[in-house]
DSSP file (Angstrom, degrees, kcal/mol; ACC not computed):
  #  RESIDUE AA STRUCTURE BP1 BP2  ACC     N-H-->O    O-->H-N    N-H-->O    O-->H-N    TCO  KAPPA ALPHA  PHI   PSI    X-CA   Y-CA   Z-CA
    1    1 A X              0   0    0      0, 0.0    37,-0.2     0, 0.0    62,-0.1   0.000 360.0 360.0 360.0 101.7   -5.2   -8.2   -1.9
    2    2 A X        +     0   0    0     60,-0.1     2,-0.2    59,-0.1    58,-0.1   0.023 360.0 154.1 -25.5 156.9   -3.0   -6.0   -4.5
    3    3 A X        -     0   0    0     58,-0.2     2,-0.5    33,-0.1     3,-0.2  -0.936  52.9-125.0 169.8 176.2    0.4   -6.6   -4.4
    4    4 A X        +     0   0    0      1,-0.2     4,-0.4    -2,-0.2    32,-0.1  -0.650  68.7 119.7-131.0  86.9    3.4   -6.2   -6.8
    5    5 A X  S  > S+     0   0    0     -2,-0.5     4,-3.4     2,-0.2     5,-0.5   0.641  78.9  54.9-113.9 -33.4    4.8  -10.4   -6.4
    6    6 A X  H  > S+     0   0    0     -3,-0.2     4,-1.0    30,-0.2    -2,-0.1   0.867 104.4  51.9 -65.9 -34.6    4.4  -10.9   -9.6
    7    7 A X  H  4 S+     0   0    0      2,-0.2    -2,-0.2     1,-0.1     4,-0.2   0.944 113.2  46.5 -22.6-101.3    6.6   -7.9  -10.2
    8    8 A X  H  4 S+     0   0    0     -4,-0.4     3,-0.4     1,-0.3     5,-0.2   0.544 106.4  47.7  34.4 -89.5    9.2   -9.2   -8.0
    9    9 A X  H  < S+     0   0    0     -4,-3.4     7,-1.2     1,-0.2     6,-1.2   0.762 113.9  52.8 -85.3 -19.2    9.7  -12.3   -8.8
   10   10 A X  S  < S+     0   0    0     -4,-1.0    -2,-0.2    -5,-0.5    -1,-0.2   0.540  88.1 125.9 -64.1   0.9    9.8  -10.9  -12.9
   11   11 A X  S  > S-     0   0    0     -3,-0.4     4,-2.7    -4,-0.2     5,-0.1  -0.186  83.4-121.9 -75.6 167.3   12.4   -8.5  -11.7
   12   12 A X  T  4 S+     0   0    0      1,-0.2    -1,-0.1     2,-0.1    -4,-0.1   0.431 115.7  54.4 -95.9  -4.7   15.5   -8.5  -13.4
   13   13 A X  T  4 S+     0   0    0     -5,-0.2    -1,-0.2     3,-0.0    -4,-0.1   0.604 125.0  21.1 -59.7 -25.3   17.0   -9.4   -9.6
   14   14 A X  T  4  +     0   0    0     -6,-0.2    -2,-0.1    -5,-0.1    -4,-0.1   0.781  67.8 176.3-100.1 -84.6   14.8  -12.4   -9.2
   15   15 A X     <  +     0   0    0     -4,-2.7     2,-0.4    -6,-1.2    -5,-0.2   0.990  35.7 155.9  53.2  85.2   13.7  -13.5  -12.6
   16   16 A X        -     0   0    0     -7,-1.2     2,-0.4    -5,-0.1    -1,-0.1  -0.833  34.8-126.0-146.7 142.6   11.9  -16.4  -10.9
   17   17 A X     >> -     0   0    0     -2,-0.4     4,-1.2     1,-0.2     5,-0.5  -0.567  23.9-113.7-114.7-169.4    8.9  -18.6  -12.0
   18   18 A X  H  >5S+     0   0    0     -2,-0.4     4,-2.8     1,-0.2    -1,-0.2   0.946 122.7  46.3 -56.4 -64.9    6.2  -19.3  -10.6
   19   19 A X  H  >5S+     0   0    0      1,-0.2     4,-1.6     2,-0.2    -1,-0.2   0.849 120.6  44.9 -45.3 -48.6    7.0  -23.0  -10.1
   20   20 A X  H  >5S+     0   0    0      2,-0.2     4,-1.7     3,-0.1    -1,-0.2   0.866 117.3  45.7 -60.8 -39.6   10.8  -21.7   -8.7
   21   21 A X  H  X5S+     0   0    0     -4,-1.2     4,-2.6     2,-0.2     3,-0.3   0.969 109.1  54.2 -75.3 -52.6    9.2  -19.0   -6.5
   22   22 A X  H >XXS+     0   0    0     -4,-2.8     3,-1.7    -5,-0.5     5,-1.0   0.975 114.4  42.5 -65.6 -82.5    6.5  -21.4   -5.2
   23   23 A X  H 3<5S+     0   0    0     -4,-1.6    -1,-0.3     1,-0.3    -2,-0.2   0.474 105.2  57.0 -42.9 -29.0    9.3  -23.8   -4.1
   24   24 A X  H 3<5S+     0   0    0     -4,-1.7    -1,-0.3    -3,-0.3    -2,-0.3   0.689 111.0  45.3 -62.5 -44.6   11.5  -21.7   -2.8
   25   25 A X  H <<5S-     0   0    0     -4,-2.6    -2,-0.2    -3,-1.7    -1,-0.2   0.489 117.4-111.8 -73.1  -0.3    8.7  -20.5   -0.5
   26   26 A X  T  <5S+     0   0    0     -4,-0.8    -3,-0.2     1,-0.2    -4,-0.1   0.727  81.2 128.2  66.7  53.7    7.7  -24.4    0.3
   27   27 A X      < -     0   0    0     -5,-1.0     2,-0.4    -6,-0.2    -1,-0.2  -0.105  66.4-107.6 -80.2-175.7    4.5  -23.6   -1.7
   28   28 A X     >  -     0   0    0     -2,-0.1     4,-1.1    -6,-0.1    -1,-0.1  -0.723  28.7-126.4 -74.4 150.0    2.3  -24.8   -4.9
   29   29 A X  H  > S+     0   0    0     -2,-0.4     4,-1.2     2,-0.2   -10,-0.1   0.752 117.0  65.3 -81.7 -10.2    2.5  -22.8   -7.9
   30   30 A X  H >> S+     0   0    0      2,-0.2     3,-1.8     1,-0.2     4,-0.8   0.987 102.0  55.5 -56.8 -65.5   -1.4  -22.8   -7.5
   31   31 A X  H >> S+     0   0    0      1,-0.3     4,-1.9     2,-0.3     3,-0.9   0.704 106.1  44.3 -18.8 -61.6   -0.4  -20.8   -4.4
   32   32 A X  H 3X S+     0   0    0     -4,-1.1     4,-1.4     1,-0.3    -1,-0.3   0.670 113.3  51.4 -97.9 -21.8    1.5  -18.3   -6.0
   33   33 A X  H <X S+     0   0    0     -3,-1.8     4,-0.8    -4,-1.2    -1,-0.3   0.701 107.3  53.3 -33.7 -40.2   -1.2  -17.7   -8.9
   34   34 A X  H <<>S+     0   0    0     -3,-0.9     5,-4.3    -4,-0.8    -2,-0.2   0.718 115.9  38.0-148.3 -50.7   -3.6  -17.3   -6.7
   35   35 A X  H ><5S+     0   0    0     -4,-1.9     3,-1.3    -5,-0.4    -2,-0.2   0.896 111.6  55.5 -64.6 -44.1   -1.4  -14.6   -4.8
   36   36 A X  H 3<5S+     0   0    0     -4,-1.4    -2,-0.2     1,-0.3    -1,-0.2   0.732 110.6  50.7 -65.8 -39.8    0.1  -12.9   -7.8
   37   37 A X  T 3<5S-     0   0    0     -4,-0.8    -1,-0.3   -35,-0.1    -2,-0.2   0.364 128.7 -91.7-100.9  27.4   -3.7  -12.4   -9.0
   38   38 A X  T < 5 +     0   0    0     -3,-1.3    -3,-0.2   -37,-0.2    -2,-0.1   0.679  67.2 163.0 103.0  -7.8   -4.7  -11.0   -6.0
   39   39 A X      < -     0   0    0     -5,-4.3     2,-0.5     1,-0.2    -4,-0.1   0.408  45.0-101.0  -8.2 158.6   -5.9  -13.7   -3.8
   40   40 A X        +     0   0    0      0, 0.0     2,-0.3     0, 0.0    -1,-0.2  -0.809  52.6 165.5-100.5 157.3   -6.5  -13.7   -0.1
   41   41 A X        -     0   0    0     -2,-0.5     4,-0.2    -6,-0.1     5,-0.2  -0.868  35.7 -70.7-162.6 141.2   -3.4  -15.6    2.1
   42   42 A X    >>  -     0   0    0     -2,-0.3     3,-1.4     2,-0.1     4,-1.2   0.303  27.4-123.5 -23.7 136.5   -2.3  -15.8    5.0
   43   43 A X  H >> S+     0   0    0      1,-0.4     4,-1.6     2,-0.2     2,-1.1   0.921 115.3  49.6 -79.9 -46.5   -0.5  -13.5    7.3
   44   44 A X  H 34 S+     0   0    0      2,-0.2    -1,-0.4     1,-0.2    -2,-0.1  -0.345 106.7  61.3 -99.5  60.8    2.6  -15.7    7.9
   45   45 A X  H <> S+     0   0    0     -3,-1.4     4,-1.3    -2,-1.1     5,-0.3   0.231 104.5  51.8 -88.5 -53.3    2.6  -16.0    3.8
   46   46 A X  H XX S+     0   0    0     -4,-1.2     3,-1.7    -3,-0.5     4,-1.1   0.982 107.7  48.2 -38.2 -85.9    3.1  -12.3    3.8
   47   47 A X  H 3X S+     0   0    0     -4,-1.6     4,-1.2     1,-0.2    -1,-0.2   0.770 109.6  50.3 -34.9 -42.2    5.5  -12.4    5.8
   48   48 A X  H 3> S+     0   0    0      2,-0.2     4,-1.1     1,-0.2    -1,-0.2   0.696 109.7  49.7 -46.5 -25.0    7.5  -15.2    3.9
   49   49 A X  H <X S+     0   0    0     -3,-1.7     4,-0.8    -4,-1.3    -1,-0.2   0.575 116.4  42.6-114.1 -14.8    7.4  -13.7    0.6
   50   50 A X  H  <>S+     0   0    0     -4,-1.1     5,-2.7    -5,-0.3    -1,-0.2   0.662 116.7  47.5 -98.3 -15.6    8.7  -10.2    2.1
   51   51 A X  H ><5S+     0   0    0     -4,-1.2     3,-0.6    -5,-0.4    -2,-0.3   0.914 116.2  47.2 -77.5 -41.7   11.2  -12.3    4.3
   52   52 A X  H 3<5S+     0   0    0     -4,-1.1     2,-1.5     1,-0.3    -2,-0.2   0.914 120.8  35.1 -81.5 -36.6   12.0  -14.1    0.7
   53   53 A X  T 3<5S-     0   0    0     -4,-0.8    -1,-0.3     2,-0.2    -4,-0.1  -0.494 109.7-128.4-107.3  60.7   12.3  -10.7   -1.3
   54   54 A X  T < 5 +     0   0    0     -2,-1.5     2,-0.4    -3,-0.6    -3,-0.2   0.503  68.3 116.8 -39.0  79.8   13.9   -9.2    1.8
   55   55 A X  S   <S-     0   0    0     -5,-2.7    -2,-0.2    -6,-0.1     5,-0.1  -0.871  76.3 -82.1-146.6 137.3   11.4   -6.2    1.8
   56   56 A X    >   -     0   0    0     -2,-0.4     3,-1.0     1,-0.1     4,-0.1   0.168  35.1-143.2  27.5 111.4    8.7   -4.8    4.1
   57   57 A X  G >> S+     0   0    0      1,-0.3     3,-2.2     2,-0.2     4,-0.5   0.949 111.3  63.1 -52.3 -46.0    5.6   -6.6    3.5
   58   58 A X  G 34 S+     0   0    0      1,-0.2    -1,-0.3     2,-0.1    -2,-0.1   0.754  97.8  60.0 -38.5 -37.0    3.9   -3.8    4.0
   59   59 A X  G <4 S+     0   0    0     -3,-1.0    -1,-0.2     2,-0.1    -2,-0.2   0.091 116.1  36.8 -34.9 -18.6    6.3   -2.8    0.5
   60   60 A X  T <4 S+     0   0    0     -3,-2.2     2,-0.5    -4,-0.1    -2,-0.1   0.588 113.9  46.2-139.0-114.8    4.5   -5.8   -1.4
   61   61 A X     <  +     0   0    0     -4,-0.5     2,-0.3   -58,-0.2   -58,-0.2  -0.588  58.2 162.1 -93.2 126.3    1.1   -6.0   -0.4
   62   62 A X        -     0   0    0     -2,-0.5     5,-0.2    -3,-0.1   -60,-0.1  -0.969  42.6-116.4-136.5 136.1   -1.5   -3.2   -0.1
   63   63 A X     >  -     0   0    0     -2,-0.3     4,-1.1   -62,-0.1   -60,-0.0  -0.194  47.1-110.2 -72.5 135.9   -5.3   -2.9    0.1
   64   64 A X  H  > S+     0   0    0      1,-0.3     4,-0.8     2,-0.2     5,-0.2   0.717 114.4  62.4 -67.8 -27.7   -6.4   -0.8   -3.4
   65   65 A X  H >> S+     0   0    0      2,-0.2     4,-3.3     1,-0.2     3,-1.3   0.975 107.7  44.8 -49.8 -58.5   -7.4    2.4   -1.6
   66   66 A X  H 34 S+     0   0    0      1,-0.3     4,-0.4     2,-0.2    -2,-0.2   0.805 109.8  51.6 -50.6 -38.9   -3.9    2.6   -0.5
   67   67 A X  H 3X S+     0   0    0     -4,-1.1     4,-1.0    -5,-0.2    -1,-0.3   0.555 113.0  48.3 -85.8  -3.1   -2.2    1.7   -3.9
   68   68 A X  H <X S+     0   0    0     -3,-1.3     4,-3.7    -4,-0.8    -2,-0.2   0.850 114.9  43.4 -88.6 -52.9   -4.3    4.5   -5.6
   69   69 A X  H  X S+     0   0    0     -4,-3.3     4,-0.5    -5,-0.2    -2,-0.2   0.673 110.4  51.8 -83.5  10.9   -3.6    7.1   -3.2
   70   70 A X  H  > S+     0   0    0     -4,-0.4     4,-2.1    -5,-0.4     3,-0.3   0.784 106.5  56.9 -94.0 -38.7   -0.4    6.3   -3.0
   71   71 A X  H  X S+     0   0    0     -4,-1.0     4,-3.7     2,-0.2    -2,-0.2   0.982 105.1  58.1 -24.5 -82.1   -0.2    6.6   -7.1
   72   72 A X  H  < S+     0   0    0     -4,-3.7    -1,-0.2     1,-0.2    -2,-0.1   0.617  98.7  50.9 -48.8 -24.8   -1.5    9.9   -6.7
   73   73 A X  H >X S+     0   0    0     -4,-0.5     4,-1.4    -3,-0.3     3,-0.8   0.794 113.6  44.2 -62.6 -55.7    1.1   11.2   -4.5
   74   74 A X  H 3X S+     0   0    0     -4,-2.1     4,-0.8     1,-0.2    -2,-0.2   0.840 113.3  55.5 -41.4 -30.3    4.0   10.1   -6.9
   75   75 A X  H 3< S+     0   0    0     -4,-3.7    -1,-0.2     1,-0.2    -2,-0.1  -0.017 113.8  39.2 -93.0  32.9    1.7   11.4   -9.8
   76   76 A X  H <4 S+     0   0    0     -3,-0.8    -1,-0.2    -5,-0.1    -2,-0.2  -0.004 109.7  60.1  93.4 -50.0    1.6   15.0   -7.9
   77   77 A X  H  <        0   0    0     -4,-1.4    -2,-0.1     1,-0.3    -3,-0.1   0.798 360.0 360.0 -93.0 -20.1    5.3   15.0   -6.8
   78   78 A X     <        0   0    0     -4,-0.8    -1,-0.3    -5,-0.3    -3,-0.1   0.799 360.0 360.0 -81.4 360.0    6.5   14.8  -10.4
């Protein structure tokens, strides 16, 4: 599952590491590789990690039809 966690936690709000991110969600850092590259997980992990980044999961993680046509509409509007 795309998703922009890696993103996130590299933000200049976060700045987080894996191993920091991972704990703070009372995860592995395997966990949060796993996620970061696109992994399947769990619904109430998705929820945690948009509860953690306080945003929409939906906002986070999105199926690759979706992030492409959603691309294309920013790349259109400009």
């Amino acid at each position: 599952m795309n998703n922009i966690v890696k993103y996130l936690r590299l933000s200049e709000k976060y700045d987080l590491t894996q191993e920091e991110l991972a704990a703070a969600l009372g995860v592995s850092r395997h966990t949060i590789i796993s996620i970061e590259k696109g992994g399947s997980t769990t619904a109430e992990m998705v929820i945690k990690i948009g509860h953690f980044f306080n945003k929409d999961p939906r906002e986070i993680f999105f199926i690759h039809d979706v992030e492409q046509s959603l691309q294309k509409e920013q790349l259109s509007a400009i």
